[in-house]
DRENLUMPA-546523 format. One line per field, with one value per residue (C-alpha): z, x, y; residue number from 1. Coordinates in Angstrom, 2 decimals, padded with zeros to 5 digits. Each point is the difference from the previous one (the first is absolute). Layout:
DRENLUMPA-546523
z <- Z  ...
x <- X  ...
y <- Y  ...
resi <- NUM  ...
***
This chain:
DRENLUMPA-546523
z <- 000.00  -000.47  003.05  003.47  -001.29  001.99  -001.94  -001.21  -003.78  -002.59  -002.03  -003.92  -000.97  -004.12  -001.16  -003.57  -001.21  -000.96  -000.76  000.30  001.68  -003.00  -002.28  001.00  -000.64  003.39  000.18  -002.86  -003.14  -002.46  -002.47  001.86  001.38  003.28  000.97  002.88  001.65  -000.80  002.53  002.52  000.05  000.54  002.94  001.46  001.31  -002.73  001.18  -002.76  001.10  001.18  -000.30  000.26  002.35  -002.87  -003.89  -000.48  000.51  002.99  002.44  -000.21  000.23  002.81  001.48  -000.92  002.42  002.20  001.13  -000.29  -002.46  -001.87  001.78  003.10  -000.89  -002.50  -003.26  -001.15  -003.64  -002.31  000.23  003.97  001.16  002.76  003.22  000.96  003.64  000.12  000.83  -001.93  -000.92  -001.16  002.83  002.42  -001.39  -000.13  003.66  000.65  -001.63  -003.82  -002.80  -002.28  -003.62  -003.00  -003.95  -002.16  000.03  003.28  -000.11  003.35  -000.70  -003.65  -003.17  -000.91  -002.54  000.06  -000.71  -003.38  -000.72  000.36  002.89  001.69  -001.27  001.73  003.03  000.65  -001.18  002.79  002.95  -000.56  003.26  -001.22  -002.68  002.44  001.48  003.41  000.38  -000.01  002.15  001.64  001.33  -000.06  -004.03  -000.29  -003.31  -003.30  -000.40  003.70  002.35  -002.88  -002.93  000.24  -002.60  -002.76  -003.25  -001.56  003.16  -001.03  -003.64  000.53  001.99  002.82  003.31  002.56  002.04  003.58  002.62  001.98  -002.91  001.19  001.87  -002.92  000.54  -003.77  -002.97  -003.70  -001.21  -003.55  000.04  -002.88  -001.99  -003.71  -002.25  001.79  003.32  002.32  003.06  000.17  -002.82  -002.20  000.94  000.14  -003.75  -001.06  001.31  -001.84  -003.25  -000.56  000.65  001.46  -000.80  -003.43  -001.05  001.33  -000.13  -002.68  -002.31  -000.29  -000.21  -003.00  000.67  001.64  -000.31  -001.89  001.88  003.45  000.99  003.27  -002.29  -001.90  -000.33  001.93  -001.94  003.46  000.35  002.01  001.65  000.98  000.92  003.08  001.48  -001.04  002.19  002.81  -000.23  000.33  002.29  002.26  -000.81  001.49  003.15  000.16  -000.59  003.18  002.47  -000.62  001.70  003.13  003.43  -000.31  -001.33  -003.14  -001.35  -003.58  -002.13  -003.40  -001.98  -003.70  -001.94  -002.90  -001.06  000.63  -003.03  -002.04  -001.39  -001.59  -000.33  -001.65  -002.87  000.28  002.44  -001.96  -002.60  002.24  000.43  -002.84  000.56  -002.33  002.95  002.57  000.61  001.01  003.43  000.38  000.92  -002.60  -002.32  003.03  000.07  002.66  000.04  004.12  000.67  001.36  -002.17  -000.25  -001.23  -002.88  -001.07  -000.55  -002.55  -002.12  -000.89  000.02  -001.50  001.53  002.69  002.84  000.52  002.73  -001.26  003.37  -000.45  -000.34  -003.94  -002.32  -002.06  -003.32  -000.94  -002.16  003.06  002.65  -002.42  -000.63  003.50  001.91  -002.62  000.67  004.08  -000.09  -001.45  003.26  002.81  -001.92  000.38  003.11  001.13  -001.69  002.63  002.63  -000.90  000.29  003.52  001.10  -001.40  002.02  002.85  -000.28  -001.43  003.26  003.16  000.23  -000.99  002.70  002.64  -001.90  -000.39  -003.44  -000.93  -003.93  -000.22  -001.62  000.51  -001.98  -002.88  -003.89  -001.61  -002.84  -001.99  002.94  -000.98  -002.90  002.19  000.01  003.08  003.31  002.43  000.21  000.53  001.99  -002.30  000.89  -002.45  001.71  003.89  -000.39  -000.11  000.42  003.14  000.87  003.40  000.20  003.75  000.43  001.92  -000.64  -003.03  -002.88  -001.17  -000.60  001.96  -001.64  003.50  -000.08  000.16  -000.27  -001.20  003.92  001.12  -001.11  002.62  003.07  -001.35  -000.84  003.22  002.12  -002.64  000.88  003.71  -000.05  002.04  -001.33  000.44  000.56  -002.27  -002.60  -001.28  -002.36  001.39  000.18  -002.61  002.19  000.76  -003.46  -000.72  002.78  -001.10  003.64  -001.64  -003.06  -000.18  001.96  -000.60  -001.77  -002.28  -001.16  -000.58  -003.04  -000.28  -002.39  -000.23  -002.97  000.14  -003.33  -001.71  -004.03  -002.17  002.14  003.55  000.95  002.52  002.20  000.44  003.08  -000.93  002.83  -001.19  002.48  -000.95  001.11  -001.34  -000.90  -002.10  -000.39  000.73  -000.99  001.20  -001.74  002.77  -000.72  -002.97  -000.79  -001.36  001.41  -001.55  001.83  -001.59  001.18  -000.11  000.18  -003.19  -001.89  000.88  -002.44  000.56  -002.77  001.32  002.42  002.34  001.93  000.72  -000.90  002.14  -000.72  002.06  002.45  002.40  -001.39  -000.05  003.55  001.34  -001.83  001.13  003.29  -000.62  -001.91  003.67  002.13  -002.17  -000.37  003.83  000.51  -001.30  001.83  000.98  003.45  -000.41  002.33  003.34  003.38  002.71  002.87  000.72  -001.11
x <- 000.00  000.70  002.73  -001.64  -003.65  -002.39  -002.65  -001.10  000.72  -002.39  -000.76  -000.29  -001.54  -000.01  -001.57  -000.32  -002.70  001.05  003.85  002.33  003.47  001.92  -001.58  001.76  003.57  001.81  -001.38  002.28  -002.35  001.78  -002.66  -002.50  000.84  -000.98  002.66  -001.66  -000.67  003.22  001.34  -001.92  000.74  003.76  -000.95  -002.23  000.61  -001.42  -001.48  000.17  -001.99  -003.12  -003.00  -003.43  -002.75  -002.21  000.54  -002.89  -001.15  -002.63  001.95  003.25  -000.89  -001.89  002.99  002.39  -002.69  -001.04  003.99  -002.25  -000.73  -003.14  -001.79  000.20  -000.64  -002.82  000.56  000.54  -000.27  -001.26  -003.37  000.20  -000.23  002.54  -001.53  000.20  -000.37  003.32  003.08  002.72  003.24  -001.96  -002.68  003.59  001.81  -003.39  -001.10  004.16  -000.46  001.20  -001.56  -001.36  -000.85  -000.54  000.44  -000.85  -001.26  -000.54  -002.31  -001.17  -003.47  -001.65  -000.55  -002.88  001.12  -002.19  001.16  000.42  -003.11  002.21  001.58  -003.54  -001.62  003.49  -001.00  -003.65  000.77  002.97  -001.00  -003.27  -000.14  002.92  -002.42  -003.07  000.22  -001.89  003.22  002.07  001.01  -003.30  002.37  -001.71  -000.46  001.24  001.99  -001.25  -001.73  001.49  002.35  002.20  -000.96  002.83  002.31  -003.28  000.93  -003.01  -001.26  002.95  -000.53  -003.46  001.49  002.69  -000.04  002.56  000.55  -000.16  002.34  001.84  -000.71  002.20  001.93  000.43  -001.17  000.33  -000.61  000.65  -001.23  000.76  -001.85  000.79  002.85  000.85  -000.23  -003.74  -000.41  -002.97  000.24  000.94  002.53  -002.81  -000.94  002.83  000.66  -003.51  000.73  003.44  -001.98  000.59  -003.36  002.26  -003.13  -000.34  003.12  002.23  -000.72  000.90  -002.65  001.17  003.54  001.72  002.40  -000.39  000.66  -002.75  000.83  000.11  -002.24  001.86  003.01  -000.77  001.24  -002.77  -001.44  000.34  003.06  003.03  -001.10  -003.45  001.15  -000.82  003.27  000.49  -002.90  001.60  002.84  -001.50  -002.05  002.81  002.01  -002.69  -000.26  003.32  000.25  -002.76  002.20  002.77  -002.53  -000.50  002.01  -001.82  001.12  -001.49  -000.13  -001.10  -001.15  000.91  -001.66  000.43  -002.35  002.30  002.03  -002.92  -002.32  -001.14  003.50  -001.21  002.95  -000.79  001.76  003.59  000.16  -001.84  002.85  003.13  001.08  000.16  -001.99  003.00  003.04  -001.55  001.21  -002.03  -000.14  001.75  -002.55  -002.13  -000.47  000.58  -000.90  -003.18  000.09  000.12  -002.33  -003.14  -003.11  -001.37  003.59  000.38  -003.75  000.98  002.69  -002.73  -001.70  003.10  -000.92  -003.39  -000.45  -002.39  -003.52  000.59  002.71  001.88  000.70  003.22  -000.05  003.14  001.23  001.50  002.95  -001.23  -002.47  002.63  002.59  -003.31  -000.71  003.20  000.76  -003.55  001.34  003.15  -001.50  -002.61  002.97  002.01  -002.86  -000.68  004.03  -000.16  -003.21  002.02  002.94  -002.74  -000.91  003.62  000.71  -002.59  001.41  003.14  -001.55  -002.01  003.08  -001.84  002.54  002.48  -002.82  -001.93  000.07  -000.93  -001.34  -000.40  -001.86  -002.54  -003.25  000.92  002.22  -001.18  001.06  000.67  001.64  001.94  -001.60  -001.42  -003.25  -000.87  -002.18  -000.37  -002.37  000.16  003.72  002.91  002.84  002.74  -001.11  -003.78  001.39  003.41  -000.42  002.37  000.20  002.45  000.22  001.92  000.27  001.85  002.94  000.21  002.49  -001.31  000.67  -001.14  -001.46  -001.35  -001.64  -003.15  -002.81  -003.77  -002.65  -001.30  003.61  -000.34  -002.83  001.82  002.93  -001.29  -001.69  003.24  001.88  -002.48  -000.41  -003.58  -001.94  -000.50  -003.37  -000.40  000.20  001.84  002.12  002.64  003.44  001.90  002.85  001.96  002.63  000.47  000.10  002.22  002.37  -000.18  -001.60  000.84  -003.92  -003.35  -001.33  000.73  -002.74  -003.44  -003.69  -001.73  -003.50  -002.56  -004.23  -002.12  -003.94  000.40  002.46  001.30  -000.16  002.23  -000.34  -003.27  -001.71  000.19  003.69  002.44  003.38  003.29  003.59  003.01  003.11  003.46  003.43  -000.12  -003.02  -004.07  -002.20  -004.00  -002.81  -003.47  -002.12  -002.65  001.60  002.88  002.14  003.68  002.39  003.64  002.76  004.15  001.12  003.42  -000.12  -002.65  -000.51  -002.45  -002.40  -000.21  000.00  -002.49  001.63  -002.82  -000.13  003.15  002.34  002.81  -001.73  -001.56  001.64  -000.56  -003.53  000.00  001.48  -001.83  -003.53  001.32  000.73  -003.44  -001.99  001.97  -000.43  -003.85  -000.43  001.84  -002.73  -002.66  -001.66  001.01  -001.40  -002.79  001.83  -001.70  -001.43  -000.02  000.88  -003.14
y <- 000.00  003.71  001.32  000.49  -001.10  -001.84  -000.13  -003.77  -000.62  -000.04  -003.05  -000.27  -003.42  -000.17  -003.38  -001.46  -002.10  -003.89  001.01  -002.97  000.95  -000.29  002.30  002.51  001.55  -000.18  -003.66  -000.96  000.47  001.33  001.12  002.38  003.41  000.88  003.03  001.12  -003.59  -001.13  003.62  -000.28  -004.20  001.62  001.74  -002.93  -003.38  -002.21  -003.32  -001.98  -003.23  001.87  -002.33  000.75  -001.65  -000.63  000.71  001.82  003.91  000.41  -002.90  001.60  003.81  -001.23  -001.74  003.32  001.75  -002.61  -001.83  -003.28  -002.77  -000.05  -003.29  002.51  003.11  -001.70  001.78  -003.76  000.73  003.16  000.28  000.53  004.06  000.06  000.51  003.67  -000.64  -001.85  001.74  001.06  001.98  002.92  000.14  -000.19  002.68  002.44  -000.35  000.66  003.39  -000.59  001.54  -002.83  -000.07  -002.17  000.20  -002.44  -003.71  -001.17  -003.16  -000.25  -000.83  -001.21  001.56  -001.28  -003.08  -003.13  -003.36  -001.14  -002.47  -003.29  001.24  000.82  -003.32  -002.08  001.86  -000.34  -003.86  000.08  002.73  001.41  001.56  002.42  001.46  000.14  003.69  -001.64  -001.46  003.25  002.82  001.86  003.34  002.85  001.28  003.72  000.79  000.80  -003.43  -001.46  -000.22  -002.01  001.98  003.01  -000.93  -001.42  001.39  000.38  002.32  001.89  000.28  001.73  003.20  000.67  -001.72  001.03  -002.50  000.15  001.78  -003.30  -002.15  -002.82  002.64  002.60  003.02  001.02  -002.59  001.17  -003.27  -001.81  -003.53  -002.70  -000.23  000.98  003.37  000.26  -000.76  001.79  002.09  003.58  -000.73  000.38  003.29  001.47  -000.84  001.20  003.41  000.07  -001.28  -003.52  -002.43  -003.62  -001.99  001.54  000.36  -002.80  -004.09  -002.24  000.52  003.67  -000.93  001.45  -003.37  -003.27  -003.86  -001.95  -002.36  001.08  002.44  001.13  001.43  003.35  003.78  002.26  002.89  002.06  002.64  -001.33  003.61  -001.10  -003.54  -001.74  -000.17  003.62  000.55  -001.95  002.17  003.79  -000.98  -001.62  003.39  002.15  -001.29  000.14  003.64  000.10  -002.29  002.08  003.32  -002.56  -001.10  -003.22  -003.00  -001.64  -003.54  -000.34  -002.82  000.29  -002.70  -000.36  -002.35  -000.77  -001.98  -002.48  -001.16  001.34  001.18  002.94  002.70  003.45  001.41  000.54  -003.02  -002.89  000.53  000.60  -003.63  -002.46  -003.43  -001.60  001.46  -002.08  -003.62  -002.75  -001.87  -002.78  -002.26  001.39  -003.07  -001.93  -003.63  -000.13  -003.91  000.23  003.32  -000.11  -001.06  003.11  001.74  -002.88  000.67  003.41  -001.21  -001.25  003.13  001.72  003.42  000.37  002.43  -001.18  000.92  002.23  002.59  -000.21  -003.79  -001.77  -001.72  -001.11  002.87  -000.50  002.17  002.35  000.81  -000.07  002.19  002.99  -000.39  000.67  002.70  001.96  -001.09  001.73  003.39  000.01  -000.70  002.84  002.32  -001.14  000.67  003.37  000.93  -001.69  002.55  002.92  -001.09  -000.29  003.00  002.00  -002.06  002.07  003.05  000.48  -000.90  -003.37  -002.79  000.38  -000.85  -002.79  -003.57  -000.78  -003.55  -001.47  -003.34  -001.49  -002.13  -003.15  -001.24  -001.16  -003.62  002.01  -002.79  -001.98  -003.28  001.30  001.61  002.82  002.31  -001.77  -002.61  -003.76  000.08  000.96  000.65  002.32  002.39  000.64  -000.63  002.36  003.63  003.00  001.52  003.07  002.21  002.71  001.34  003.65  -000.62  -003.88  -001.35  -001.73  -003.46  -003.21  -003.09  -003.23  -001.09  -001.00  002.99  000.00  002.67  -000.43  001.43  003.35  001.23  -001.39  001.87  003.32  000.24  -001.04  002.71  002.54  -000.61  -001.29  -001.34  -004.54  -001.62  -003.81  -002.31  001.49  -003.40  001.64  000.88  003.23  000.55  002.37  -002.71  -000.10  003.91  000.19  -002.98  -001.49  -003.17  -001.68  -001.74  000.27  -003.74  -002.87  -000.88  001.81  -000.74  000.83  -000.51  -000.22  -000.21  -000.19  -000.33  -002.04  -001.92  -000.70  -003.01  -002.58  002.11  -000.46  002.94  001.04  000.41  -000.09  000.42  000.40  -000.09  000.27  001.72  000.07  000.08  -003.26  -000.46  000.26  -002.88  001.26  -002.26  000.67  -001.51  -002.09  -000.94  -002.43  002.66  000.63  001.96  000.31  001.93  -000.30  003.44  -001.05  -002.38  001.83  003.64  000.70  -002.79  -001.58  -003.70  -001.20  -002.43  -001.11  -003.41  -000.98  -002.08  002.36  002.35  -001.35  001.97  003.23  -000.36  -001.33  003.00  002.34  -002.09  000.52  003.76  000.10  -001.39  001.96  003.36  -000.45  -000.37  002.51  002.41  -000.57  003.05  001.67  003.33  -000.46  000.42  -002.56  002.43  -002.82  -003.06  -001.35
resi <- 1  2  3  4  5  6  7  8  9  10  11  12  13  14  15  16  17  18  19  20  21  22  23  24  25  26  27  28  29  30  31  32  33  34  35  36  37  38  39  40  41  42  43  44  45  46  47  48  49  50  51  52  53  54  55  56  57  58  59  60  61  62  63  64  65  66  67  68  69  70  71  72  73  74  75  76  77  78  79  80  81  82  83  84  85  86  87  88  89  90  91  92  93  94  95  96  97  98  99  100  101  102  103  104  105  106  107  108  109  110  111  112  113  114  115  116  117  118  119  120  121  122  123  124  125  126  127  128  129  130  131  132  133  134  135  136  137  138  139  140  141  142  143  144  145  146  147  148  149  150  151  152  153  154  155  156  157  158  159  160  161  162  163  164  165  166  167  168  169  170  171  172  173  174  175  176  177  178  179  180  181  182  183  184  185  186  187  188  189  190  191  192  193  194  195  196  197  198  199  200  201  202  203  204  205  206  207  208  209  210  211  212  213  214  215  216  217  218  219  220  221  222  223  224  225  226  227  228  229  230  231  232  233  234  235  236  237  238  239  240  241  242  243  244  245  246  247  248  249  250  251  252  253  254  255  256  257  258  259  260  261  262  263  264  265  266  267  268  269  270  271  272  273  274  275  276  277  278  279  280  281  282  283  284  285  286  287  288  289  290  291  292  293  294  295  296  297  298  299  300  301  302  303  304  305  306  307  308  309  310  311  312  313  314  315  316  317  318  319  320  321  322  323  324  325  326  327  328  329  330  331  332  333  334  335  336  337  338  339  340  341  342  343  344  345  346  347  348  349  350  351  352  353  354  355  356  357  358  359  360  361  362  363  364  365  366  367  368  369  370  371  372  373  374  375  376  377  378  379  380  381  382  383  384  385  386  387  388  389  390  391  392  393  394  395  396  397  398  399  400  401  402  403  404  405  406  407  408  409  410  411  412  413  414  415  416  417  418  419  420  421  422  423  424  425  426  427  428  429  430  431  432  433  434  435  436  437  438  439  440  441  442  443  444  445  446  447  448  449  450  451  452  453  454  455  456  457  458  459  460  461  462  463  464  465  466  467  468  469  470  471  472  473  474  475  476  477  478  479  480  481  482  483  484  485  486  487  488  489  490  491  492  493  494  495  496  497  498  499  500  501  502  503  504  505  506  507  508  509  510  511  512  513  514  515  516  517  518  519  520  521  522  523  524  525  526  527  528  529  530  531  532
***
């Protein structure tokens, strides 16, 4: 901190939406340009095996807020508004006295998308009492539409709603919900009154480019100017410019919703990378002999996106060559806002005195195993994502310990001097920051939940994987699907060992790990008040 100051640093969380860790230039790629990330990764301890909870967007924001796993704090899969009632980070550092904003995507309750029809049909065939709204929360209804109807995107679309002071501790929300050159909230006012209509203007059927194939991958016919994460980026600026008028402290949540699907860049970005200068994965005409059912069933529609947009499906190369092209045009962009809001960091005597944090929700297959998106498995490429701290008066480096998405609200509080709450199950990185430790724990729990399944993974779904140095073994309960990896022998994971004699020992210790790991998260928030 600044010389002789007292006063309790100010926090800067920027997050990305479903950006592997190595898409990114101080992470080793050496095709995109990200300037700006690739600085402030200088000046910031890099963790470069963070893992999240749960691939997938609501669990893991929930978990960034929450310090806990999904199957406790009970945002299990998307779909499920996190409870506003529970505590978190946010609702910490406001009752301590910080200033607390949000720009951007934050996902904390739904938008407002229904199932697709076979995933509804699976469901009421599988767990009919999780369509049956008798069934479901009876809180007190008080939004737009209910207590759980905040972040709805079509409320949004037909005129402004601010959202509510304390909204999951914020007590200002500039709100973007959805992803891609169009997404709802008060993004979409704010480019109406600067003359550019999102809904009429952007999408793929107004593209003036896009893949016939694919129709996640096209140029948007909105100005880089009037972009979402050029949105994101003023708006960040401003409230800069007003935390530098106050003697409070602020914490910030910076959410971008690219470079998530669709990968829609605007002019000027959709050309600035070449689909022909990027190589292929490794694994990318891999031999899928051993992977789960589902993955090989994939392989024989290769070429056909899924139903549902968001799903996993086997790309072929032209797809995966337009689609990491259109990619690396959105994570520039997004670096370039990134640079604005660091900028205005220094422009306005805030760096010296706050912690800045770069993450992001989930990774993208993107061609690892020739998949593409995320859900319905636990690659590297959807689990890993980047994660950089930079602390004022702490040196940067590197650490390839173990970390988890749950970490970073147990830390931030200790950093910050606040106050913890029970049951928060992630683990301070301070030891770490502070190089008094070289790891916090020895292996991690990833979880996943799915109301319905795919062809070979029948709904609903309950998938766990255990990590550690040593490997991944993935159990899709209720099924008898195994998949276990040796990191040592095959860091990419591109052999499935389970089963095999070879290994036996492996998967025994990881099993082990795997029990141990899962019991460890039971829920202990609610604290005894007697003896009985």
């Amino acid at each position: 901190m600044s010389g002789g100051e007292t006063r309790r640093p100010n926090v800067l969380v920027i997050i990305a939406d479903q950006l592997r860790a190595d898409h990114l230039g101080f992470a080793g790629n050496q095709v995109v340009r990200t300037p700006h990330l690739d600085r402030l990764a200088a000046q910031s301890m890099v963790f470069t095996e963070a893992t999240v909870t749960n691939p997938t967007c609501m669990p893991n924001r929930a978990s960034l807020l929450t310090g806990r796993w999904p199957s406790t704090h009970g945002t299990r899969c998307n779909g499920i508004t996190m409870d506003p009632d529970a505590n978190n980070l946010v609702k910490q550092l406001s009752c301590g006295g910080y200033l607390t904003r949000a720009v951007g995507k934050l996902h904390h309750q739904n938008m407002g998308w229904d199932f697709e029809p076979i995933q509804r049909a699976e469901i009421e065939a599988t767990d009919p009492l999780l369509l049956d709204p008798r069934s479901s929360d009876a809180r007190t209804r008080s939004g737009p539409e209910g207590w759980d109807q905040w972040e709805n995107a079509a409320a949004h679309a037909e005129g402004f709603i601010p959202l509510p002071e304390g909204y999951y501790g914020y007590q200002h929300v500039d709100l973007v919900i959805g992803h891609g050159d169009r997404p709802g909230g008060h993004y979409v006012h704010w480019a109406r009154e600067r003359g550019i209509d999102p809904v009429a203007v952007g999408g793929a059927e107004n593209a003036p480019k896009r893949l016939d194939t694919w129709d996640q991958v096209y140029q948007t016919g909105i100005p880089a100017e009037l972009h979402p994460s050029s949105y994101v980026g003023e708006r960040a600026e401003e409230h800069l410019a007003g935390f530098a008028e106050s003697a409070e402290p602020f914490f910030m949540f910076v959410s971008f919703p690219d470079p998530h699907h669709p990968f829609s860049p605007p002019e000027g970005y959709a050309e600035m990378y070449s689909p022909d200068e990027v190589e292929l994965p490794s694994g990318f005409y891999q031999d899928h002999a051993k992977s789960p059912s589902h993955i090989r069933r994939m392989f024989d529609r290769r070429g056909e996106p899924n139903e549902d947009p968001t799903m996993t499906f086997a790309a072929d190369e032209a797809q995966y060559r337009q689609a990491v092209a259109a990619q690396y045009g959105l994570i520039t962009l997004m670096d370039e806002q990134i640079g604005r809001i660091l900028a205005a960091l220094d422009d306005n005597g805030l760096a010296e005195d706050t912690i800045v944090v770069f993450t992001s929700d989930h990774g993208d297959l993107f061609g690892d195993h020739g998949l593409m998106l995320k859900h319905f498995s636990h690659y590297r490429a959807v689990t890993n994502v980047p994660l950089t701290i930079k602390v004022p008066g702490m040196n940067p480096g590197s650490t390839d310990a173990l970390v988890s998405t749950a970490d970073l609200a147990p830390t931030l509080m200790e950093l910050t001097g606040t106050h913890l709450y029970r049951g928060i199950q992630g683990t301070s990185l301070l030891p770490l920051l502070e190089r008094s430790a070289a790891s916090v724990r020895d292996a991690l729990i990833i979880e996943e939940d799915q109301p319905f399944g795919l062809p070979g993974l029948p709904g609903p779904v309950r998938t766990r994987s255990v990590l550690t140095k040593a490997g991944r073994l993935t159990r899709y309960f209720g099924t008898d699907i195994t998949e276990l990896y040796d990191h040592l022998l095959d860091r990419e994971e591109l052999n499935n060992v389970a089963g095999e004699a070879k290994f036996k020992d492996l998967e025994d210790v990881l099993a082990l790990a795997m029990m141990e790991g899962m019991a460890a998260l039971a829920d202990t928030g609610t604290a005894p008040t007697a003896a009985a």
